[in-house]
C-alpha positions in Angstrom: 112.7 117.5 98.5 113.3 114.8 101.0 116.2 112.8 101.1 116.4 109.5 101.6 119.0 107.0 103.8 121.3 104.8 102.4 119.4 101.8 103.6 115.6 103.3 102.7 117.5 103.9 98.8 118.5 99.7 99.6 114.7 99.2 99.6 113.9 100.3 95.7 117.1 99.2 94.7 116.5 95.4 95.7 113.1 95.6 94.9 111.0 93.5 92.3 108.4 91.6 91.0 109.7 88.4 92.9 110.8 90.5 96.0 108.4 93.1 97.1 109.7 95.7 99.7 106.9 96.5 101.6 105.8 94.9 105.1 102.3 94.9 106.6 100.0 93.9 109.2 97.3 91.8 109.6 94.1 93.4 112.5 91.7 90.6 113.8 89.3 93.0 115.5 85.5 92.1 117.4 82.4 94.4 116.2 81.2 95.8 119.2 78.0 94.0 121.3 74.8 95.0 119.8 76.6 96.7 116.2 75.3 96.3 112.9 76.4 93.4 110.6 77.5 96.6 108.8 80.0 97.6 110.8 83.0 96.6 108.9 81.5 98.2 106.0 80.5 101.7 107.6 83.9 101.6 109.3 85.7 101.5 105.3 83.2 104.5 104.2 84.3 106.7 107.3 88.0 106.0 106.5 87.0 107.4 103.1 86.2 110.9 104.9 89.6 111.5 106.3 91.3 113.2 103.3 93.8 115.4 104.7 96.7 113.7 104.1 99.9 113.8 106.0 103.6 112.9 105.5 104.4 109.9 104.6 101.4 109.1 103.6 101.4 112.0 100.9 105.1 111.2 99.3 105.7 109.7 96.3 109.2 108.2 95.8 111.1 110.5 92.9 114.2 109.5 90.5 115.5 111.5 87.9 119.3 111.5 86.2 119.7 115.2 87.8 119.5 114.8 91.6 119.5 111.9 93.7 116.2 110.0 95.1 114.4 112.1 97.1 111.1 112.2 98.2 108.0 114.3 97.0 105.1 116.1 98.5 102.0 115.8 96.4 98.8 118.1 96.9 96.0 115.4 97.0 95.9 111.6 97.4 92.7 109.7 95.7 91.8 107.3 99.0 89.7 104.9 96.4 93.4 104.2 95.5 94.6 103.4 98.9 92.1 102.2 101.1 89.6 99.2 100.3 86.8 97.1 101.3 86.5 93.2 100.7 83.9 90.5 102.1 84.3 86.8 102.6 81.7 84.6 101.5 80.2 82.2 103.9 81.8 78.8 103.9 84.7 80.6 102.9 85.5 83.1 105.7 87.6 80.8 108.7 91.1 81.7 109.2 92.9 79.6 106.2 90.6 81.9 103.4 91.9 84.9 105.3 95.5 83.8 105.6 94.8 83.1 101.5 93.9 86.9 100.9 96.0 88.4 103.0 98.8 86.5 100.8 97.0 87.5 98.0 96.9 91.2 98.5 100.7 90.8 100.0 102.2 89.6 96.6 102.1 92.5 94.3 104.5 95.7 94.1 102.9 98.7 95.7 103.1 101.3 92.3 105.5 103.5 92.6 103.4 106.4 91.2 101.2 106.9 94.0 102.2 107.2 97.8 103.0 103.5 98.8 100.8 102.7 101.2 97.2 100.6 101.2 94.3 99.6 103.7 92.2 96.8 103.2 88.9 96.5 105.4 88.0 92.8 105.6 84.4 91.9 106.3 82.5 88.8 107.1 84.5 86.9 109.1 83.1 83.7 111.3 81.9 85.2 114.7 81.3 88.7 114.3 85.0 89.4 113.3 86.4 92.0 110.8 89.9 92.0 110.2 92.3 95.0 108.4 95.5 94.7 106.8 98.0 97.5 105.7 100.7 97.3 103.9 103.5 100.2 103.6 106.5 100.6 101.3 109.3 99.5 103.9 111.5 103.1 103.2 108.6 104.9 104.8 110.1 103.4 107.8 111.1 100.2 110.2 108.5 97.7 112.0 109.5 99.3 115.2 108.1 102.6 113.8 105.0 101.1 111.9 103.7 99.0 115.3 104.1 102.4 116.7 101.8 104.6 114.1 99.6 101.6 114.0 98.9 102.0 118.0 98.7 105.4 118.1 96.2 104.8 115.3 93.6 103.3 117.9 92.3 104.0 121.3 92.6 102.6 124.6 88.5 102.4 125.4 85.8 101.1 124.2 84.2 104.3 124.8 86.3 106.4 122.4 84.6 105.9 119.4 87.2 108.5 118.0 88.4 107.7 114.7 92.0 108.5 113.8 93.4 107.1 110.5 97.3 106.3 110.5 97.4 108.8 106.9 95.6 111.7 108.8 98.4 112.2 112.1 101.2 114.4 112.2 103.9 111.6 112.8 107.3 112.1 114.6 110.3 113.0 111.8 107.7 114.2 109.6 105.6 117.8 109.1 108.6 120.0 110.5 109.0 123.4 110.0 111.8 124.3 107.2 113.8 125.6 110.2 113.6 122.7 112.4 114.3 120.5 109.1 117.1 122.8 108.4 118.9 122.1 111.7 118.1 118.3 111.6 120.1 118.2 108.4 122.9 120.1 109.8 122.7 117.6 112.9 122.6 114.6 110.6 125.4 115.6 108.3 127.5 116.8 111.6 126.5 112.8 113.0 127.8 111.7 109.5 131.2 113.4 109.3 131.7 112.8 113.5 130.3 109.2 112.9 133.2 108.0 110.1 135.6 107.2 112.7 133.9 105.4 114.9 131.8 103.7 111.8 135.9 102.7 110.6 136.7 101.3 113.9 133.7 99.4 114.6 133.8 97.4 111.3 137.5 96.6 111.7 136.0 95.5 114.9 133.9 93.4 113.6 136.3 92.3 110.5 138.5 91.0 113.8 136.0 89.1 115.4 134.6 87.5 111.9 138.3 86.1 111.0 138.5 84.9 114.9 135.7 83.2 114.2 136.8 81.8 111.2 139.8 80.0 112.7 138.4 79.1 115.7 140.0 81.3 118.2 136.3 82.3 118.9 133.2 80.7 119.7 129.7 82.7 118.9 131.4 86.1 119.1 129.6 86.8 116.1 127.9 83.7 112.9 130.0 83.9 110.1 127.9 84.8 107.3 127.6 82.6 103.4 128.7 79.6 105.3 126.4 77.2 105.4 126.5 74.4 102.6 123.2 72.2 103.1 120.4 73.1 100.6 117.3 73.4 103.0 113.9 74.4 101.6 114.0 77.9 103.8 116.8 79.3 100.9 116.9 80.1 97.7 116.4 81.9 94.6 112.7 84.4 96.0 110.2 84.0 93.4 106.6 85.3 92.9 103.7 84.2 95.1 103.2 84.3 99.1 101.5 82.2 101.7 101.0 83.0 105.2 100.1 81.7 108.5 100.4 82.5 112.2 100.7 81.1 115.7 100.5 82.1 118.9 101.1 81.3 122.6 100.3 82.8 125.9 102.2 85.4 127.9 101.3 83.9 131.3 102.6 80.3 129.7 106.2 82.0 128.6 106.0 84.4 131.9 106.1 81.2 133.7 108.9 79.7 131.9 111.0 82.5 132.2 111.1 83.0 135.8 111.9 79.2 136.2 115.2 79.3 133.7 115.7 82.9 133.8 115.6 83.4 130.4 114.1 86.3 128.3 111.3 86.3 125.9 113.8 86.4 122.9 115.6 83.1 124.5 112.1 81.4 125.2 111.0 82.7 121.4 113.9 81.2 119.5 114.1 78.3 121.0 110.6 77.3 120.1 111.6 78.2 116.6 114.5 75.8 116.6 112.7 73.0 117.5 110.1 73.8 115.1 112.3 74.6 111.9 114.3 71.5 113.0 111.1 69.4 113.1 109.6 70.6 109.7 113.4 70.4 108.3 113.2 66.5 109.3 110.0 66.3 107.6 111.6 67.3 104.1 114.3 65.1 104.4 117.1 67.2 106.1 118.5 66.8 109.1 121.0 69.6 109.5 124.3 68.2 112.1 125.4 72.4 112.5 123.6 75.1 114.0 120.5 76.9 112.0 121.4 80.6 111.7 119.2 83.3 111.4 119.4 86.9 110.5 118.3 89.2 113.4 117.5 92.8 113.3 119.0 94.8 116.2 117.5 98.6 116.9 119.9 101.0 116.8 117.8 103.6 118.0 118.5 105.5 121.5 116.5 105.0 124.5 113.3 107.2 124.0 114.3 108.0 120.4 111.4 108.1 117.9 112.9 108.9 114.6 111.4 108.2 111.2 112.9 105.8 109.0 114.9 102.4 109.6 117.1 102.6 111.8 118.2 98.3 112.4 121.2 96.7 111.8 121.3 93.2 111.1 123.3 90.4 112.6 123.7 86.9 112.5 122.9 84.9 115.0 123.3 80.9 115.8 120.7 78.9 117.6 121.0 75.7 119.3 123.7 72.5 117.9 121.2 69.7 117.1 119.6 68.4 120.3 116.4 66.5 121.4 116.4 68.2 124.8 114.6 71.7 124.7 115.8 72.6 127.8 119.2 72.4 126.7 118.3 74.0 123.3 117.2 76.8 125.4 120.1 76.9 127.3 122.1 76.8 124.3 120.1 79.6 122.5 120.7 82.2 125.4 124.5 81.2 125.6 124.3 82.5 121.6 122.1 85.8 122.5 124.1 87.0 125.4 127.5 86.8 123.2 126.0 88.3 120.1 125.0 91.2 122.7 128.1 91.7 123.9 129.2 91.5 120.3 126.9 94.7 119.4 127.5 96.8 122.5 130.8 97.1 122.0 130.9 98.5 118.7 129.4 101.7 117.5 125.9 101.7 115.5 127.6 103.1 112.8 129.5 100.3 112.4 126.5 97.4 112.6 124.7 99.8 109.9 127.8 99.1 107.7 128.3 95.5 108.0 124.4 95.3 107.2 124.6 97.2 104.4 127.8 95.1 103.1 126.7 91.8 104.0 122.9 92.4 102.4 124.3 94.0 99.2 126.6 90.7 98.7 123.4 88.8 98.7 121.3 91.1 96.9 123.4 90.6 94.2 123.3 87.4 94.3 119.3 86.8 94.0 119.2 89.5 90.8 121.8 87.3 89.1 119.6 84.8 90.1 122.3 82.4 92.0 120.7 82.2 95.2 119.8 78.7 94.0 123.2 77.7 93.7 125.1 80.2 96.6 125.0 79.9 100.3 122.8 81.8 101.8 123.0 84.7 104.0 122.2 82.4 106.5 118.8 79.9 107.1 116.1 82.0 107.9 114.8 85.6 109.0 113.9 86.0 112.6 112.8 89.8 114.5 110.7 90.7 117.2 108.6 93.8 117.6 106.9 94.6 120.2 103.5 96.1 120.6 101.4 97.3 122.8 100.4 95.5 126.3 96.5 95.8 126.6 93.6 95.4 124.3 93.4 98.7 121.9 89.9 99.2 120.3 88.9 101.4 117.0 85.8 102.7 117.2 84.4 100.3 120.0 85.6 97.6 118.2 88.0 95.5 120.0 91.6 94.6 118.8 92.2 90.9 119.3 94.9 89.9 117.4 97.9 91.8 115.6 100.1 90.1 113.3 103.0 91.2 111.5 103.4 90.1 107.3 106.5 91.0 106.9 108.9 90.7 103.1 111.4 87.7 102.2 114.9 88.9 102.6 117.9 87.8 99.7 117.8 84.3 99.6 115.4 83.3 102.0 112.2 81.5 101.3 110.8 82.5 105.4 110.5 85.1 107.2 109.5 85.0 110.6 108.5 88.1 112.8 107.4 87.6 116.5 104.6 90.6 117.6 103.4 91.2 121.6 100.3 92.1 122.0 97.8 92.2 125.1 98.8 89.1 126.9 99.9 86.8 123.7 102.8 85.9 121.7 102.5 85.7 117.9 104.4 84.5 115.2 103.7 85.9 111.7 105.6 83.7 109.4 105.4 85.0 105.4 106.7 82.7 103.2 107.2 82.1 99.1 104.3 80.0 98.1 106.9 77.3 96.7 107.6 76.2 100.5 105.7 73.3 101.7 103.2 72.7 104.3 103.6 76.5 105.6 101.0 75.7 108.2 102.4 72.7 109.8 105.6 75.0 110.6 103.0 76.8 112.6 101.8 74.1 114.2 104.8 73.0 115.1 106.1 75.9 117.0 103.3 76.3 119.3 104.1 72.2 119.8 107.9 73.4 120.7 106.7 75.7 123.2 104.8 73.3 124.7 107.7 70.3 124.8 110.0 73.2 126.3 106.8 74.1 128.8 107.0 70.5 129.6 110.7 70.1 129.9 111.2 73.0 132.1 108.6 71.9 134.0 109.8 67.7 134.9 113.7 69.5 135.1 112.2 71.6 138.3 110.3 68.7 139.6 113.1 66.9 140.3 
């Protein structure tokens, strides 16, 4: 038996039809100079080889009236179940017919019989590509973790044609020996009882600073959650049905931007955001005269820490007031950051784990009584960054190009944006209920905002 966290249990409990709990990521990979059309193909058949198993990839999720949730181990996974092969047929094989399966194949509810987890091989894209997408039950653990297994599930030369399926490694948290699990539960029931102090102190912390906020003795200490009044076509009651699209710009581009406002990439990131949702807001008619806010996940992990699991909190966070100057939007953006930093250092994680669980369950009951239509929301939109790895990873010779994160849709929220770093670029994976409009001109538009801000920055150090 494996027990599960308080937020992993958060996962099945929100989840349904309408709102999925599982993340994924989308692989745009090259076939190696000189390989078979086949490649794609031969590549799914191999993966069908590797059929030992290991944890998580061999749990299935376990209720019952007599113990409390817990995982289970099972003896033998069927891969036909879990990993799959699909080819696009010429004329329909550019990005927009891959962006339309991958929101296909993100929409339904992993089954909870069967370990949740699923691989999808996709053949026959335009210039020699293949692309994969996986998708994982979001208790397995948080997109910190999965970039991490999904890595680790590659190799750093063309030249290693090693194959080593994510399922098939022994990952950190999981496999242990019943006396190393043994102490960890001792240590994590000793962090539990030492932990409720400091967990009661940091959210009557954060209780202060929310009512400071509230009557203006405070400015951007911390976004006051369920405050915002204008109906915008990023909130809502989730329903049924995904679309997604992507964008992307240039390290080198925001590098340079950077050193000339000293600003990070989160600063440089959100602000291209801002202008963009500000810009697709105007085109639906709504021209917002307060801040956007958007939820941000914060790790909570220690340095070097590589537990399994979720281990985020989730704050809110207010961009830029309205402006037509991205300069000043991203000076505005980094004024936010740095005070919502402040704000989570100087409580304990404890306490940021309970004011995420609070403030989430308050909206999670709100979309299953299905008043999200009629509520404020949580706040605009859903905005995290994960980063990945720095250089080009390959799998079996093949070269990784691209690595995009398709993430779920929080209570509430219609959008969900996650930013992923990979060898020299930027990219924005935005997953969105298929009842938004015009998805992709959102993407457009924020690799447009990067390049007004590029601009901006730019004629300000001209002068």
């Amino acid at each position: 038996m494996h027990k599960l966290s308080l937020l992993d249990l958060g996962f099945f409990v929100a989840e349904s039809q309408a709102s999925p709990k599982h993340v994924g990521g989308l692989l745009i990979c090259k076939r190696p100079a000189k390989s078979s059309p086949a490649f794609a193909k031969t590549l799914y058949q191999d993966y069908l080889t590797f059929t030992d198993v290991k944890a998580p990839f061999n749990r299935v999720i376990q209720f019952s009236l007599r113990s409390m949730p817990h995982w289970k181990t099972i003896d033998k996974v069927d891969l036909s179940e879990h990993v799959f092969y699909h080819k696009l047929r010429p004329g329909h094989n550019d990005r927009p017919s891959l962006y339309k399966l991958v929101s296909q194949l993100h929409t339904p509810v992993l089954d909870r019989s069967r370990p949740l987890w699923e691989v999808h091989v996709i053949d026959g894209l335009e210039d020699g590509q293949f692309a994969m997408y996986h998708k994982m039950h979001h208790a397995y653990a948080d997109g910190i973790t999965m970039a991490r297994w999904t890595a680790d599930n590659m190799t750093e030369s063309a030249d290693d044609l090693t194959i080593t399926p994510v399922w098939t490694q022994r990952l950190s948290g999981y496999g242990e020996s019943r006396k190393k699990h043994n102490q960890a539960m001792m240590q994590t029931l000793w962090k539990e009882v030492s932990g409720t102090t400091l967990r009661f102190m940091g959210v009557a912390r954060l209780a202060t600073m929310l009512f400071l906020e509230s009557v203006n003795l405070t400015k951007n200490a911390i976004a006051l959650p369920f405050v915002s009044s204008a109906k915008t076509p990023l909130t809502g009651q989730v329903t049924t049905g995904r679309q997604f699209t992507t964008a992307g710009v240039s390290m080198k581009r925001i590098d340079r931007v950077r050193e000339r406002t000293r600003s990070t990439l989160n600063h440089i990131a959100l602000t291209c955001l801002d202008g963009a949702l500000r810009r697709y807001l105007s085109d639906q008619g709504v021209e917002l005269k307060r801040p956007i806010t958007i939820q941000m996940p914060v790790n909570l992990r220690q340095e070097g820490e590589k537990t399994a699991g979720n281990k985020v909190g989730i704050v809110l966070v207010e961009l830029s007031t309205p402006t037509d100057d991205p300069y000043v939007r991203l000076r505005n953006i980094g004024f936010s950051l740095r005070n919502v930093r402040t704000m989570v250092d100087s409580v304990a994680p404890e306490s940021i784990e309970s004011y995420t669980l609070i403030t989430g369950l308050i909206a999670q009951i709100a979309e299953m009584l299905g008043l999200s239509n009629t509520l404020p929301p949580w706040g605009n939109t859903f905005v995290s960054n994960v980063p990945g790895p720095r250089h080009h990873l390959f799998i079996k010779g093949a070269r990784m190009e691209e690595m995009h994160p398709v993430s779920l849709l929080p209570p509430s929220n219609l959008l969900n944006i996650t930013l992923f770093s990979y060898a020299g670029e930027l990219f924005f994976g935005l997953i969105a209920s298929d009842e938004l409009p015009n998805l992709q001109r959102l993407g457009a538009y924020v690799q447009e905002a990067f390049t007004d801000l590029e601009k901006a920055v730019t004629d300000a150090h001209a002068v």
